[in-house]
Structure formats: C-alpha cells, structure tokens
N, C-alpha and C positions, 0 to 999 in steps of 0.2 A: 351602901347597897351592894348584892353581891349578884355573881354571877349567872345566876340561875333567874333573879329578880328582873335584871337588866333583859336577856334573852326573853323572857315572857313580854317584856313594856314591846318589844320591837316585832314582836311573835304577832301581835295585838293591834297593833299600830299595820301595820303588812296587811293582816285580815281584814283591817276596815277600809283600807285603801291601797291595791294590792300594787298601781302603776302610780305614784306621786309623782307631780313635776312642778317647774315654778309657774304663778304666777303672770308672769311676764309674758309680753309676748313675741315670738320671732319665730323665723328661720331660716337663720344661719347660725354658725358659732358668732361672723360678724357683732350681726344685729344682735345677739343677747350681751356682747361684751357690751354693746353703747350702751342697751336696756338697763345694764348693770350699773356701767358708768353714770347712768342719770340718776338713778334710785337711792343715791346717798340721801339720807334725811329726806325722802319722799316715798309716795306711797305708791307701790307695783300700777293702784289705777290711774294714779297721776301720769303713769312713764308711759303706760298704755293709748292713754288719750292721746299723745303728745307723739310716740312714734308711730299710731295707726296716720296721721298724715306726713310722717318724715319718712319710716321705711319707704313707701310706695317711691317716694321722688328719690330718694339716697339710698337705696338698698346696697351697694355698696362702698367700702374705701374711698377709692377714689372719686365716685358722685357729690358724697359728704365733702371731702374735703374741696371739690370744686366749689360748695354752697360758702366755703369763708365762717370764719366766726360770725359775722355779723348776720348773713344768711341762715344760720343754724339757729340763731339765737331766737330770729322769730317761730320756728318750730317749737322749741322749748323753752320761751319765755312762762307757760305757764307753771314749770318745776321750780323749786327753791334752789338757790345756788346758780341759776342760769344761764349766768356770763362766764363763771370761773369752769363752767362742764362742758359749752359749749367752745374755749379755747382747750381742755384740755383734751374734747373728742376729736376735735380739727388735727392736734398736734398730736394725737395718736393713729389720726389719720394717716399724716404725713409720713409716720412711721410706720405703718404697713404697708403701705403702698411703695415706700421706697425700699424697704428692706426684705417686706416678705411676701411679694408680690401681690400683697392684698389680702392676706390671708392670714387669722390668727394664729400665732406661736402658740404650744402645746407644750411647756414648760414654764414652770412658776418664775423661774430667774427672769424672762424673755417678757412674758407678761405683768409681774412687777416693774418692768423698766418704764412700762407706759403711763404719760402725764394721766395722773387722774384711775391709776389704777394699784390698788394693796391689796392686801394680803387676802382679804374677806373677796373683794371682786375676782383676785384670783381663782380662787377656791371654786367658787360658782362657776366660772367659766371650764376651768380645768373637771369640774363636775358634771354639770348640765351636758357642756357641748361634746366633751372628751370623753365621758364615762369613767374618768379616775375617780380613785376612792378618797374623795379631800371632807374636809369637814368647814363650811364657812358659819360663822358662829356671828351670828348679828345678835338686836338687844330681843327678839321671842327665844332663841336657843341659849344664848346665855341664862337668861330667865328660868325658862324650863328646866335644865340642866343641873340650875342650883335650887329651883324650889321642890324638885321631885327627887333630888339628890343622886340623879342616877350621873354627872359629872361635875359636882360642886366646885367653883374657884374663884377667884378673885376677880380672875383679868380673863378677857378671852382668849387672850391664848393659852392660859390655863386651862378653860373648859375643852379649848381646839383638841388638845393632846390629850387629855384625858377621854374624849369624845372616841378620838380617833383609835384608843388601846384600849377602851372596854365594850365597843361598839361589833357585836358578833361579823366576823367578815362577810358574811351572806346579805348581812341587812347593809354595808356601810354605802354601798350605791344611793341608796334611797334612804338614808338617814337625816340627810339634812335637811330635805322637801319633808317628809314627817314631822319635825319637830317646830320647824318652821310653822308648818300648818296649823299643827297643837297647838305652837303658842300665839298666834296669831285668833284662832278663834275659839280654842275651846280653854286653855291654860293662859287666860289675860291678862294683862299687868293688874287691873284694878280691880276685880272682880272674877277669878276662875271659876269658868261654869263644872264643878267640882260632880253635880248632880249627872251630867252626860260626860262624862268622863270613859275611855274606856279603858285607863290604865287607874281607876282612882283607889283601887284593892293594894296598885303595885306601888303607887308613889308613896312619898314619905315626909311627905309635905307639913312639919307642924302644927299649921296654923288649919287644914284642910276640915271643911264638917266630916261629923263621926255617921 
C-alpha cells in the first residue's frame, strides 16, 4: 500500500470520527492504567461494569491498595483472570504509592516494570493519558492492519513499527482509537461489514466483495 493510499484511509477515518477515544472508562491516568490492567482477554464492557463500583470506593493508589488482593478481588471477580489482575494491580499499587507518590510514570521503561503490565498496556497509557505518539496493537489492529494491508506482519510488533513509520504524523495521536474502533465494529474477525465501510475503495483486502 502506498503513501498516498495510507494518508486518504486516515483522512477518512478523522472525518467520520474527528475526536476518538477508548472505550474504557476513567479519569485519571491512574484509573485507565488499572482499566487497562484488567482488560487483558476481557471486554472494555466487562472492565466497565466492574470498575464503575471499584473507581468510586479506590479511585486512588493508595485506596486500592489499602482494599488487599482479596478485597479487590471481589470488585473484579466478574473479569477473566481475576485473581492473577487483582495481585498484580495491588503490587502495582504498592509500587506507586511507594515510589512515585501515587502517580503514574510517563515513560515506557517505568511502566513496563509494573506486575501485570507490557508493552500493549504501555502504549495505551503512554497514549490515552500522556498524549505520546505509541501505537498499541491488540488482536482488532493487528487484524485490520493485515487485512486492509495498510501495515501487514507477522507479530505485532511487526505491525507496531510499521504502524508507527507509515502512520502520517498528524493522524498518529488518534490512530490507534480508529483502528481499534474499525476493527472492532465495522472490520470483524468473522464477518467484515465490507458494505458500510468507509475506507472499503482504499483497502486491499483480497477476499473483500467487489
């Protein structure tokens, strides 16, 4: 796909949604790291339900980690993974509260250190909350990516890097809530709604109707 192809998909994607954001819901940078933290293999409305009564009572650091793994756990017993999210948000509790006075780190290195948090959660936070230019590539943008061909690869961090260097600078703020959204509702794993498409002239999708 080339350059010019790429800049129109994002040109296109901007016009039908000119402010994207996730999902999720919070606010602080806090509250979207946990958000994020929980949403491994669950769905944004799962993490939703679960911290609409956990924010209110832990809204921050140190709240949460006063509630203990075992307190937390009844908040988010209804996510998958439960018990292993719920020690690892405690113990990254512990680690903000002692080290950075409660407050999220704004560097990938800082927040990779934390249990229960890589590469992909980075990305988002260092995105969402910070306004840096990351790319987190879950399984809708890797999807999208390789079936529209606008950054085809293997692995996602293949798709991450090629994302992030053909990805016009203007649009990369808001790149990864676009794609995200595409493939989540209108570019589907099982079924692309190909008909209400609004990049479907631009994609190059093989298998796509004519």
């Amino acid at each position: 796909m080339n350059a010019a192809k790429r800049r129109a998909i994002f040109e296109r994607l901007h016009a039908a949604n000119p402010n994207p954001t996730t999902e999720l819901e919070y606010d602080t940078p806090f509250q979207l790291l946990i958000a994020v933290l929980l949403s491994a293999q669950a769905t944004d409305v799962g993490v939703n339900k679960a911290t609409r009564r956990l924010f209110p009572v832990a809204p921050t650091a140190d709240k949460m980690l006063a509630l203990g793994v075992a307190g937390l756990e009844e908040y988010i017993k209804t996510i998958g993974l439960y018990r292993t999210k719920a020690k690892n948000a405690i113990e990254t509790c512990r680690i903000l509260t002692e080290q950075y006075d409660g407050e999220v780190p704004q560097t990938r290195e800082q927040l990779e250190a934390l249990p229960g948090v890589g590469r992909k959660t980075a990305n988002v936070v260092l995105n969402t909350a910070f306004g840096q230019p990351t790319m987190a590539v879950d399984t809708h943008i890797f999807r999208v990516a390789n079936r529209t061909r606008l950054a085809p690869g293997k692995d996602v961090r293949e798709v991450e890097d090629k994302l992030v260097k053909f990805i016009p600078k203007e649009y990369m703020h808001d790149a990864h809530h676009w794609l995200i959204l595409h493939g989540r509702y209108v570019c589907k794993a099982r079924k692309p709604d190909c008909e209400h498409c609004v990049i479907a002239d631009l994609c190059e999708y093989p298998a796509k109707p004519v």
